[in-house]
PADOMI-258871 format. One record per atom (N, C-alpha, C): residue in one letter; x, y, z. Coordinates in steps of 0.2 Angstrom, whole numbers, plus 2048, in hexadecimal, padded with zeros to 3 digits. Layout:
BEGIN
aXYZ;...
//
This chain:
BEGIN
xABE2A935C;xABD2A7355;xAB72A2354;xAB32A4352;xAAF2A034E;xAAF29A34B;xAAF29334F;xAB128C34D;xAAA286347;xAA728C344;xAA2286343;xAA628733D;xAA928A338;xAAC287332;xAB0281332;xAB6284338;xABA27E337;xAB627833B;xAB227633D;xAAD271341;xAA926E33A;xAA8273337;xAA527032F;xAA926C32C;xAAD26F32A;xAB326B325;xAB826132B;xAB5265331;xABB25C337;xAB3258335;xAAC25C335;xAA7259335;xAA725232F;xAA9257329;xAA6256323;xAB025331D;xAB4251323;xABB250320;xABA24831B;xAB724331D;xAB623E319;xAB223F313;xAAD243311;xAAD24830B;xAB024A307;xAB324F30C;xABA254307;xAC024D305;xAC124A308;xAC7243307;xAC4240302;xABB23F300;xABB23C2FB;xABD23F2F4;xABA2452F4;xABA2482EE;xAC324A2EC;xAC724C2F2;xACF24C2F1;xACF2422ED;xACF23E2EE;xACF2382ED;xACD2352E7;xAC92392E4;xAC62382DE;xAC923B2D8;xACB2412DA;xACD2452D7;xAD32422D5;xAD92422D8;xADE23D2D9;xADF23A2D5;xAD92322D4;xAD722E2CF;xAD822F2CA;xAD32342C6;xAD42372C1;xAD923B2BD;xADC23D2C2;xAE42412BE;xAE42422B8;xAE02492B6;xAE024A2B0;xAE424F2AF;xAE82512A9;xAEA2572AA;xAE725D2A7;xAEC2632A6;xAE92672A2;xAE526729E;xAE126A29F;xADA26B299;xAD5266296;xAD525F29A;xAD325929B;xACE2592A0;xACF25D2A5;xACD25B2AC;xAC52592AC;xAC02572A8;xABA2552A5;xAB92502AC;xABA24C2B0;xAB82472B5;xAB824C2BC;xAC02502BC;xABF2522C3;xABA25C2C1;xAB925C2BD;xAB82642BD;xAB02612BF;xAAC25B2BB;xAA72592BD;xAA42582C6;xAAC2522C8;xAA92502D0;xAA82572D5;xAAE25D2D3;xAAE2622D7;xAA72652D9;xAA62662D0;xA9E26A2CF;xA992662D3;xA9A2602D3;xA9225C2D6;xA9225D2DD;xA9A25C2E0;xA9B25E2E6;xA972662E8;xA992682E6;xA972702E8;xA8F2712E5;xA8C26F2E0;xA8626F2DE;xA832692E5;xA842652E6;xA7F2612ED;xA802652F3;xA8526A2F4;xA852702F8;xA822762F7;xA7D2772F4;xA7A27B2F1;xA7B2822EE;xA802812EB;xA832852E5;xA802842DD;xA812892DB;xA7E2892D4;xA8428B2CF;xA842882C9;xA8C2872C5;xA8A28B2C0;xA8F28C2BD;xA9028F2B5;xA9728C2B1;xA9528B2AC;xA9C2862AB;xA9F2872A6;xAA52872A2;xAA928B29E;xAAA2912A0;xAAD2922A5;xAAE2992A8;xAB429C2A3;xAB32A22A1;xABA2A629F;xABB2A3297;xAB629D295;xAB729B290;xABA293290;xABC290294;xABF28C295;xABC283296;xABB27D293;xAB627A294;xAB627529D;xABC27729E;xABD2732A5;xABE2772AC;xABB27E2A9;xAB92852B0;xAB32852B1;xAB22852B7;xAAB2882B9;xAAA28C2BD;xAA428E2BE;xAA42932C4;xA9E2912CA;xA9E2932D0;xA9928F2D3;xA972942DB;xA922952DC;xA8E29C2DD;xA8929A2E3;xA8B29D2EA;xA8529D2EF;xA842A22F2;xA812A52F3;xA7E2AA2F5;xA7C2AE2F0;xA7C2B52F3;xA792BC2F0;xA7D2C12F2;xA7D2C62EC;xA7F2CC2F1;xA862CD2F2;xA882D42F5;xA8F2D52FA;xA912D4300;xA972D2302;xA9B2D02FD;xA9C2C92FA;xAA12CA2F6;xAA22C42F2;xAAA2C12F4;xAAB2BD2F8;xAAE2B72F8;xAB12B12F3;xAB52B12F2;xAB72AC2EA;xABC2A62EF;xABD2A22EC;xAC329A2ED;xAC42972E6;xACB2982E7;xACD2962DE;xACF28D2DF;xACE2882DC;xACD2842D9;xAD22812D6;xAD727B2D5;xADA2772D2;xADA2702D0;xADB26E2CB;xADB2652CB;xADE2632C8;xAE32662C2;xAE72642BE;xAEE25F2C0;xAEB2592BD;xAF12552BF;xAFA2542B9;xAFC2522BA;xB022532B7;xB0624C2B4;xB0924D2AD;xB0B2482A9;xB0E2422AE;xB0E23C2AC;xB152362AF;xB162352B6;xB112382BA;xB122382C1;xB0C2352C4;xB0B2302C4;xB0422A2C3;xB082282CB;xB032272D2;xB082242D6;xB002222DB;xB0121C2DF;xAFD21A2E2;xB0021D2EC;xAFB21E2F0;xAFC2212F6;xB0021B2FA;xB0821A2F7;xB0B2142FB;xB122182FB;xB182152FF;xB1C21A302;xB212172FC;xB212142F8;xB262132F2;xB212132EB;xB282122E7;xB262162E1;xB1F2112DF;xB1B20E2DB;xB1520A2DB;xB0E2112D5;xB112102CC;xB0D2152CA;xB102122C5;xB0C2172BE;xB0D2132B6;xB0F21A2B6;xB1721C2B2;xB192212AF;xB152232AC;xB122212A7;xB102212A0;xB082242A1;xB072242A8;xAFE2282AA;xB002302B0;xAFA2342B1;xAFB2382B4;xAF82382B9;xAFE23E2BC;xAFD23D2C6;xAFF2422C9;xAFB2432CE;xAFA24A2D3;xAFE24D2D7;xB0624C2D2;xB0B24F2D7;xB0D2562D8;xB0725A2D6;xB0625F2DC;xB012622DF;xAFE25B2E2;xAFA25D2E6;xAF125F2E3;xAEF2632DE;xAEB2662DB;xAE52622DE;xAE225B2DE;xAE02562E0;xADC25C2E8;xAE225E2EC;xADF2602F3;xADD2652F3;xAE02692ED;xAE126E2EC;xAD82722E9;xAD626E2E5;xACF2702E3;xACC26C2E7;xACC2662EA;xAC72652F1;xAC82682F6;xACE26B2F9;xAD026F2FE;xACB2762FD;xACC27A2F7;xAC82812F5;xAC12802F7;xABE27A2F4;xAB72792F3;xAB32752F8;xAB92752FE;xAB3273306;xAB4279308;xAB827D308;xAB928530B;xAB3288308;xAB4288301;xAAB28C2FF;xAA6288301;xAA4282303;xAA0281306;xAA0281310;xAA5281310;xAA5281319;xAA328831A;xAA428F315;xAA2294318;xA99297315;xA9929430F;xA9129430D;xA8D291313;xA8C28C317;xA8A28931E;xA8A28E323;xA92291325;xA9129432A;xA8C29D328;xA8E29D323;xA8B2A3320;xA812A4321;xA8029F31E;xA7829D31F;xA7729A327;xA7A299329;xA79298331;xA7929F335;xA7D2A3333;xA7C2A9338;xA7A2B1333;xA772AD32C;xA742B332A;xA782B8326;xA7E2B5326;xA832BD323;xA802BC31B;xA802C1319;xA802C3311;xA852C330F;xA852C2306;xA8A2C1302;xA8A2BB2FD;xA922B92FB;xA902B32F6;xA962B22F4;xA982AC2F6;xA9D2A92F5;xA9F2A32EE;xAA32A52EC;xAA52A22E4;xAAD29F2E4;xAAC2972E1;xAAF2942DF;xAB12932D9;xAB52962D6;xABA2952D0;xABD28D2CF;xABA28B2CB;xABF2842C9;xAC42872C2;xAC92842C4;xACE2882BE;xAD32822BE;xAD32812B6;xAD627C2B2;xADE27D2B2;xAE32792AF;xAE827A2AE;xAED27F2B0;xAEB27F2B5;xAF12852B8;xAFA2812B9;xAFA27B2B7;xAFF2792B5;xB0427B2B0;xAFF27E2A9;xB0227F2A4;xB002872A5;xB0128B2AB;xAFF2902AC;xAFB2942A5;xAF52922A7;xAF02942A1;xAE82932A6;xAE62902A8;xADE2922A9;xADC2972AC;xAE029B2B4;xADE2A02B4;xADF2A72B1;xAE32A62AD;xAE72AB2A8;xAE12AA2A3;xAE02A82A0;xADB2AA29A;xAD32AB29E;xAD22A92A3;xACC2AB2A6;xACA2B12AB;xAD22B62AB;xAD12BB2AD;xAD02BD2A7;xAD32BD2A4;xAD52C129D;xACE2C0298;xAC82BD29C;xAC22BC29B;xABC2BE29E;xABF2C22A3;xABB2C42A8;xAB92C22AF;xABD2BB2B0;xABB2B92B6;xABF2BD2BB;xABB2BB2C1;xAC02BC2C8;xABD2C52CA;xABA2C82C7;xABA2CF2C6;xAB42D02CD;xAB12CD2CC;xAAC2CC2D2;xAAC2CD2D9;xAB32CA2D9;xAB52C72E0;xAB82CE2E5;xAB62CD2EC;xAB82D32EF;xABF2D02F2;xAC02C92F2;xAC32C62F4;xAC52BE2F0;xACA2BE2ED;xACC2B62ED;xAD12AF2F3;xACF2AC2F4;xAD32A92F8;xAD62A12F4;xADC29E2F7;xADE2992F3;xAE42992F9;xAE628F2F3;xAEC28E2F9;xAF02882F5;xAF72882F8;xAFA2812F2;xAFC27C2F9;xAFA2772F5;xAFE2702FC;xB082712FA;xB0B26F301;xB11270302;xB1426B303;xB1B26F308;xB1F26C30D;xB1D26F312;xB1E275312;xB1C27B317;xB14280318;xB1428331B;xB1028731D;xB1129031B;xB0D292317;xB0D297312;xB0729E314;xB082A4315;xB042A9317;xB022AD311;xB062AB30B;xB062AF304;xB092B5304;xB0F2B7307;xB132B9307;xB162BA2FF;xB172B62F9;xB1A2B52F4;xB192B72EF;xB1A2B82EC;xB1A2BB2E3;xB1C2B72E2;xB1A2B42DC;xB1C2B02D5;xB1D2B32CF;xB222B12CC;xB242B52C7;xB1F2B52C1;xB202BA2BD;xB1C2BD2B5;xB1D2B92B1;xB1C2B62AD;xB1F2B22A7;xB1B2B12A2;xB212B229D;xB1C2AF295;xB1E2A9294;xB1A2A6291;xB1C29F28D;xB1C29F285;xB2029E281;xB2029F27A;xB2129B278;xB1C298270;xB2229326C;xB24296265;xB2A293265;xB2F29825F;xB2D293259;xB2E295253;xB2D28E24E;xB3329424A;xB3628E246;xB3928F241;xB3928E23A;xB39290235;xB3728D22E;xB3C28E22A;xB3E288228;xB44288222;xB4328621A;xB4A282219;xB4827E210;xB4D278213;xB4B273210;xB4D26C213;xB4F26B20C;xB5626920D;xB5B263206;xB6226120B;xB6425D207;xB68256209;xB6E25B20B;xB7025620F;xB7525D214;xB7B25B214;xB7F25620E;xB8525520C;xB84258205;xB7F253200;xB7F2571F9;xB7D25D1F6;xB7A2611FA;xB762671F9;xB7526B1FF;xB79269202;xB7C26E209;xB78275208;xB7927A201;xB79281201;xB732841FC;xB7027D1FE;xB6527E1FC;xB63280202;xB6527E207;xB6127A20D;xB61282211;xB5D282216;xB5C28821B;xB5A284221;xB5E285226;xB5E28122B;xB5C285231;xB54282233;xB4F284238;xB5328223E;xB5527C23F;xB5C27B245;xB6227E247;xB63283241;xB67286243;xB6628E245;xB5E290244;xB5D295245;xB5929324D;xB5628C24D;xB5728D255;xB5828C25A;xB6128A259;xB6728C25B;xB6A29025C;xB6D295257;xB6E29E257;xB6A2A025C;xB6229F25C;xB5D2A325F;xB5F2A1268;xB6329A26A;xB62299272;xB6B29D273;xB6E29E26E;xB7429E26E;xB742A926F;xB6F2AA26C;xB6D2B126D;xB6B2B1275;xB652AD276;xB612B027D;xB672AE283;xB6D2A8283;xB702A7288;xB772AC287;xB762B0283;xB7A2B5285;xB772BC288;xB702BB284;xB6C2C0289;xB6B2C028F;xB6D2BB292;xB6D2B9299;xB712BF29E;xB742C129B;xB7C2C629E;xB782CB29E;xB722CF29B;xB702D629B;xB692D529C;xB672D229F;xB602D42A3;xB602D32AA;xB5B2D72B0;xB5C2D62B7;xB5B2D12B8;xB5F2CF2BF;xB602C92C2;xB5B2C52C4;xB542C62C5;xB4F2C22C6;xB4A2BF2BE;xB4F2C12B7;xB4E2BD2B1;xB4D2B72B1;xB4A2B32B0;xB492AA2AE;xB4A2A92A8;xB4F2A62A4;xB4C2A429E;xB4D29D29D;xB47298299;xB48292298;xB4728F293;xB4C28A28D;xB4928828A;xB49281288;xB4427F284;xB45279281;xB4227827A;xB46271277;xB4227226F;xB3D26D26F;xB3926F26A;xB3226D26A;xB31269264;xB3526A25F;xB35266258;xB3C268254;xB3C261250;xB44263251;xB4525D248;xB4B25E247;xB4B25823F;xB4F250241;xB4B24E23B;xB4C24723D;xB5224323D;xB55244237;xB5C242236;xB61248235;xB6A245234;xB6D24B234;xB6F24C22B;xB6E247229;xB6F248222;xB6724D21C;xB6225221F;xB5F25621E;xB6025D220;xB6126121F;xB5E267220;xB59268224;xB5826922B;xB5426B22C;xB4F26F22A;xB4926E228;xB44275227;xB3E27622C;xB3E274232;xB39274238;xB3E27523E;xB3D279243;xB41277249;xB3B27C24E;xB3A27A253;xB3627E257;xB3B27D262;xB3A285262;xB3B286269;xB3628726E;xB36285274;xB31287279;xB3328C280;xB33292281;xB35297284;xB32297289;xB34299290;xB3129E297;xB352A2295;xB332A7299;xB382B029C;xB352B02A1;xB352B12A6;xB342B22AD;xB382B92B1;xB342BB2B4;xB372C22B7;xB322C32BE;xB342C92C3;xB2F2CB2C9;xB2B2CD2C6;xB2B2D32C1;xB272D92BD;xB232D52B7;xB1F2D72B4;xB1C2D82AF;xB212DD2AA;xB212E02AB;xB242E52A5;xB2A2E32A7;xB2F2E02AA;xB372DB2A8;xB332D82A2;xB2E2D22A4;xB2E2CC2A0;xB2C2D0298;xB292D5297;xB292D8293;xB2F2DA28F;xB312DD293;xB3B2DE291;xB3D2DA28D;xB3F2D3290;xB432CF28F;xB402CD288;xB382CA289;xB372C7285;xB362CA27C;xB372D227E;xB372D5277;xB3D2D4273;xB422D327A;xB4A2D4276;xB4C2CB273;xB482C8276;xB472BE275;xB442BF26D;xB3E2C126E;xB3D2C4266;xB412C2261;xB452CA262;xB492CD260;xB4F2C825E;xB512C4260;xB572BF261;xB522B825B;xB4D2B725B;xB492B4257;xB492B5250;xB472BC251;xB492BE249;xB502BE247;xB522C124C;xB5B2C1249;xB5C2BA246;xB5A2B3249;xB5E2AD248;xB5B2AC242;xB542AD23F;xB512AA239;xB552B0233;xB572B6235;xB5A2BA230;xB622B722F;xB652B5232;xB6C2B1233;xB6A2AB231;xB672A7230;xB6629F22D;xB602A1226;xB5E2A6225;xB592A621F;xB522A121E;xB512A1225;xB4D29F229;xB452A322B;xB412A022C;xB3A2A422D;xB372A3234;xB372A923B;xB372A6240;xB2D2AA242;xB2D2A6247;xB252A8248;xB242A524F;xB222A9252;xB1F2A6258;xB172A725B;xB152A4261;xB102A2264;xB102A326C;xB0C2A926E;xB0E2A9274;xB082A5279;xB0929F27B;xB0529B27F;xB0229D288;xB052A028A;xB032A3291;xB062AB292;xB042B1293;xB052B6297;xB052B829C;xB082B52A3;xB052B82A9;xB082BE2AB;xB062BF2B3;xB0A2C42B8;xB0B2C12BC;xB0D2C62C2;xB112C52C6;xB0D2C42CD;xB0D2C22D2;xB092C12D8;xB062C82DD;xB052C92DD;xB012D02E1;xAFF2CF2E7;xB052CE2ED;xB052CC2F2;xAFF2D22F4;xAFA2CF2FA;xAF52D42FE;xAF52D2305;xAFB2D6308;xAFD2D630F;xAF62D6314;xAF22D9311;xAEE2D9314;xAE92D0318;xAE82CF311;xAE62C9313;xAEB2C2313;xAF22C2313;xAF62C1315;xAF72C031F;xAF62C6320;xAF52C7327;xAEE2C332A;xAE92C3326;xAE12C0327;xAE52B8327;xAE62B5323;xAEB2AE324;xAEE2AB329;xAF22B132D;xAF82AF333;xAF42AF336;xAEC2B4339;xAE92B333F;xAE52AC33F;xAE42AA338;xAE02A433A;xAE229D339;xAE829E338;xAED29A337;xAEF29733D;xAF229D343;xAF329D349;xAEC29934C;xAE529834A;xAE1299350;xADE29134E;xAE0291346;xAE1288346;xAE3283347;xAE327E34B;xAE727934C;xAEA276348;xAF3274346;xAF2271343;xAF2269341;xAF326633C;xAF125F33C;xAF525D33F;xAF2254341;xAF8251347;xAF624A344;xAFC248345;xAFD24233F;xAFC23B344;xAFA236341;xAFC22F343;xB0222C343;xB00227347;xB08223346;xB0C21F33E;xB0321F33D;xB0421C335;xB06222330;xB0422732F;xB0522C32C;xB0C22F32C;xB1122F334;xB15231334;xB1C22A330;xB1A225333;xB1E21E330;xB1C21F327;xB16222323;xB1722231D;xB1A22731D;xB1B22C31E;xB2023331C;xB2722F31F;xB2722B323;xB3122B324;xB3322631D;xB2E22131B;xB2E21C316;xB3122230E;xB2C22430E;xB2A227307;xB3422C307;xB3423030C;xB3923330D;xB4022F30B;xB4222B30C;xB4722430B;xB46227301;xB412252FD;xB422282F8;xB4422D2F4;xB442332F8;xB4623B2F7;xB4D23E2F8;xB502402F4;xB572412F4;xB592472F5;xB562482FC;xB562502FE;xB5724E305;xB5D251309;xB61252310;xB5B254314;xB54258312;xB5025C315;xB4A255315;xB4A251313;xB4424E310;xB45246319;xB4624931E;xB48243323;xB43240324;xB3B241323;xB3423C324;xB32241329;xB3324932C;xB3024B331;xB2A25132D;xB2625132F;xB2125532D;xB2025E330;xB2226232D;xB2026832E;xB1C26C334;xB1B26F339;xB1826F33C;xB16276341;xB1A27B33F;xB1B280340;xB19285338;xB1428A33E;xB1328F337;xB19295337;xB1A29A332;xB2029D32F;xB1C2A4332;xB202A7334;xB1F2AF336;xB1D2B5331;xB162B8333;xB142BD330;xB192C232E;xB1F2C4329;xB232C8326;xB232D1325;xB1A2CF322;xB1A2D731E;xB1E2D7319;xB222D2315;xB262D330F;xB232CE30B;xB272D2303;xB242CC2FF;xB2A2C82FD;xB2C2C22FC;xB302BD2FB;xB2F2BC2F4;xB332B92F0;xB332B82E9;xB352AF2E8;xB2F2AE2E5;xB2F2A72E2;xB312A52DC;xB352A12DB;xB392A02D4;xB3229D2CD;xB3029A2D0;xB2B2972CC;xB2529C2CB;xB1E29C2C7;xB1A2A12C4;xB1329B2C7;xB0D29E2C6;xB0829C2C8;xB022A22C3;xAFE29D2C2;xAF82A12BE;xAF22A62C5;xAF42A32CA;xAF02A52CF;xAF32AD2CF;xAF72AE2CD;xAFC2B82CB;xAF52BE2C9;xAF32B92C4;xAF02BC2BF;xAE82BF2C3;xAE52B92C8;xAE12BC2CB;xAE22C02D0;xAE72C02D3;xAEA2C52D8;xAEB2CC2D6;xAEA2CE2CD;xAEB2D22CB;xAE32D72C9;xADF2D22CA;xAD82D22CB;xAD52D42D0;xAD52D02D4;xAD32CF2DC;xAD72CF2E2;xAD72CF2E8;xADA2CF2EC;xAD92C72ED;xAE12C82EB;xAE02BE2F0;xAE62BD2F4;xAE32B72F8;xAE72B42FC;xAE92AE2FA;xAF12AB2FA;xAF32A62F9;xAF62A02FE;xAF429E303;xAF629C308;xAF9293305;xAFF291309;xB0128B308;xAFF28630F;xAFE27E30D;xAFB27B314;xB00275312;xB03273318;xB0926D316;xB04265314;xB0626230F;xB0225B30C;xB0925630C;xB0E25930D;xB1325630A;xB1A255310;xB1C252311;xB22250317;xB27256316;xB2C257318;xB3225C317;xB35259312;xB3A25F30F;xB3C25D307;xB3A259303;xB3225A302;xB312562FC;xB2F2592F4;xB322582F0;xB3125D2EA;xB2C25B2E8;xB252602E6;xB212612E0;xB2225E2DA;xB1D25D2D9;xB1F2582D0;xB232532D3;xB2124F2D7;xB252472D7;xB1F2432D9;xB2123A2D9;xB1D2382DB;xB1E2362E3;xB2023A2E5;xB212392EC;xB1B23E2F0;xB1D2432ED;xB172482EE;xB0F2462ED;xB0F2422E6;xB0A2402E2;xB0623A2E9;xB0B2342ED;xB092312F0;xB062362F6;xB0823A2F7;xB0523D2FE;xAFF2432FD;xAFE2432F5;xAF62452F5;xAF02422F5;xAF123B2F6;xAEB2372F7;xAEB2332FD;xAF0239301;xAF123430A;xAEE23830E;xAF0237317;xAED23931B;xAF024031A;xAF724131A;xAFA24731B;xAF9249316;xAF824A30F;xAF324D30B;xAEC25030D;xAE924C30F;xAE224D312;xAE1251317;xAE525131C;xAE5256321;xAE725E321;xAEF25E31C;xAF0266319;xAE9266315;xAE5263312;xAE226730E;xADB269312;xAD9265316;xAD326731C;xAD926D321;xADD26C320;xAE0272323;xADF279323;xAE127931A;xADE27E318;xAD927F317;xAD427C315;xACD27C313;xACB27F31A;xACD27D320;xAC9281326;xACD289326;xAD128B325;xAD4293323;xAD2294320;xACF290318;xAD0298314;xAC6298316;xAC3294318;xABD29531C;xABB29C321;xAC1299326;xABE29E32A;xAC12A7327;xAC72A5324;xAC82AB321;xAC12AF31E;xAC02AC31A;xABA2AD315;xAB62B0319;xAB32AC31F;xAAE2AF326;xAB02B4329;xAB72B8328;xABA2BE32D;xAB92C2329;xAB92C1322;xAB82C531B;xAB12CB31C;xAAD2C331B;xAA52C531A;xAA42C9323;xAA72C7329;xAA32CA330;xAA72D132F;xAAC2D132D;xAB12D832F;xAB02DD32A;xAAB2E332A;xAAD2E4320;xAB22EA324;xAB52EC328;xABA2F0328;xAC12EC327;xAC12E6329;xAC92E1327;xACA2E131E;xAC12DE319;xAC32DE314;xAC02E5310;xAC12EA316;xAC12F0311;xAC92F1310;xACB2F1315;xAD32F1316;xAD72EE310;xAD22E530D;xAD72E230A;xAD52E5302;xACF2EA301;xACD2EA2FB;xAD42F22F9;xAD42F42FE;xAD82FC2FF;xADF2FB2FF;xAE22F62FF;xAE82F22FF;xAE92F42F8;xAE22EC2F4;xAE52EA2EF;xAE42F12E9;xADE2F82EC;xADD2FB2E6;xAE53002E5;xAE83002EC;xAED3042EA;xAF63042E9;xAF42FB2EA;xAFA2F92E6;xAF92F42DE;xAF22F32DD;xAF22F12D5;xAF32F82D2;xAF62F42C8;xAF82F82C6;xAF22F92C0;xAEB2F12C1;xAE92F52BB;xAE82EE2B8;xAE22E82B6;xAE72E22B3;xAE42E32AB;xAE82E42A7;xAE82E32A1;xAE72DC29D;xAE42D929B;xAE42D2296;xAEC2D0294;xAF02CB293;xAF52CC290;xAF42C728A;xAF32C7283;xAF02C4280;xAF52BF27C;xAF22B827C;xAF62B227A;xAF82B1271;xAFB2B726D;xAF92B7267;xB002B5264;xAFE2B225C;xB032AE259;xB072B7254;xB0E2B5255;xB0F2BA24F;xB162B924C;xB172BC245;xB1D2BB242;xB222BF240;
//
């Protein structure tokens, strides 16, 4: 195997650690990311890439371009930080609730992608291969929305190949599908009066949505068992001596398929109008994300275990392992004992089902991608915490992400040398997609 990618990336590691470190600082979330969608781009622009900005329509996407020609190579991009989880890289709690923090990872996650595109831009221009490898910076994948509206715009189309990865506990070959989901907000419209002397003026938005969860949790019992449904309200009245005439719901539906979450969410509908016709009530909703489902591509799944194998993986200091046994003391998980990961998971050939959804679905619906996982994070430590959030701005943060950034490199490099490997992965994906359709975010009543 050809080691000059990953010799680029151990070369060029204090680098990559800045830009992950910066990002960090910044913690901006959804649709904000204005400081880190910037540092990324300068990054990759002093490595001679050339940008385009507002990708897909979006003000914090860009796209960023080196070479020419076929084939084309993509690395998808992340930065989005996340509400109330502000933590500083120390093994106890030490963060302002009230600020945002990178507790999952995204930080390594878009500087992890974007030394990969340039670790293999170098090797590329060093031994001459053709092609042209592209960097997708994509916003908000939190609120599952930036690469969902930026397919649904065009992007990613290009790609003969997309490659990506999330920081962990474990070691991931992207073996998994992530479920389909809509995200919806229900609104209700009533008539407000006083709710002891004029009770039977009043039309109560609260109680229609009420009715409306009291419908979907008996829907529960008649849809297949891989269904999700969640909800919460989103606006609600102030006192109990009015009528309410405002109340607002916020919905997931989740399924393996597309056409379930289609199912479910027609008949969810259906239970919406019902409650607004039972309370005399006016119901309308908003549908805020459409995704799919993941589209495992065994193929380059299998591209991942060989150079995953041929990687070393990281090895930790004394100091690094003393902060994960520290940090762990915090965590109230039997699995969370301060020891770190260290074993890759066995090539399967099956696709496993993840409870949670991911926008990265919707370019797999596009393009052949690879999703590979690289451990940032000690055992048992959950996502969205500031436990996790302290280990994105550490060594063992640092080194899952230079982990991956050396795979999904050399990966990229086995792409662009073998065109029989990514002809296999194009043949894969053309005859197990089904086709991607736009799914369109629109308000109706």
């Amino acid at each position: 195997m050809d080691q000059s990618v990953q010799q680029w990336v151990e070369d060029h590691s204090g680098e990559i650690e800045s830009l992950a470190h910066d990002i960090f600082t910044y913690a901006e979330v959804a649709d904000e990311e204005n400081q880190s969608t910037r540092r990324i781009a300068d990054y990759l622009k002093r490595h001679g890439f050339s940008l385009e900005s507002n990708s897909g329509g979006l003000p914090t996407a860009f796209r960023a371009v080196w070479g020419k020609g076929s084939p084309t190579v993509g690395f998808l991009g992340e930065y989005d930080a996340l509400p109330g989880l502000d933590q500083k890289p120390v093994p106890y709690r030490d963060g302002d609730a009230g600020r945002n923090g990178h507790g999952c990872g995204h930080n390594l996650l878009g500087a992890g992608s974007a030394a990969a595109a340039v670790a293999l831009r170098y090797a590329m221009e060093a031994k001459g291969i053709p092609g042209t490898v592209v960097y997708y910076g994509c916003p908000s994948e939190e609120i599952l929305k930036g690469k969902i509206i930026m397919a649904n715009n065009g992007c990613f189309r290009e790609l003969d190949a997309a490659l990506s990865w999330h920081p962990g506990i474990v070691y991931g070959l992207g073996e998994t599908s992530y479920l389909a989901m809509d995200s919806v907000h229900f609104f209700f419209q009533g008539k407000a009066s006083h709710a002891a002397g004029s009770p039977e003026m009043g039309r109560s938005a609260l109680d229609a949505a009420e009715l409306m969860n009291v419908g979907a949790n008996y829907l529960r019992e008649h849809v297949p068992d891989d269904v999700r449904i969640h909800y919460a309200y989103m606006d609600g009245p102030g006192k109990p001596n009015v009528v309410p005439a405002n109340a607002g719901l916020w919905y997931f539906i989740r399924a393996r398929k597309r056409t379930t979450v289609d199912d479910v969410t027609s008949r969810i509908l259906d239970i919406a109008k019902g409650a607004a016709l039972m309370t005399g009530t006016r119901a309308s909703w908003e549908f805020k994300t459409r995704g799919y489902e993941t589209l495992v591509n065994h193929t380059l799944c299998g591209l991942y275990d060989t150079v995953m194998k041929q990687t070393p993986l990281p090895a930790y200091t004394g100091d690094e392992l003393d902060f994960a046994a520290k940090l762990a003391k915090h965590v109230d998980n039997p699995a969370a004992d301060g020891s770190i990961e260290t074993v890759l998971p066995p090539l399967t050939g099956m696709v496993s089902f993840m409870a949670g959804s991911t926008d990265v679905s919707d370019v797999s619906q596009v393009a052949p991608t690879g999703y590979m996982k690289s451990v940032c994070a000690p055992k048992g430590f959950p996502l969205h915490s500031w436990q996790f959030a302290a280990c994105s701005d550490s060594g063992i943060g640092w080194k899952g992400m230079c982990y991956a950034a050396k795979v999904m490199a050399q990966a990229g490099l086995a792409l662009l040398e073998d065109p029989a490997l990514l002809a296999r992965v194009k043949e894969e994906f053309s005859r197990t997609a089904k086709g991607f359709v736009p799914l369109t975010a629109e308000t109706t009543s």
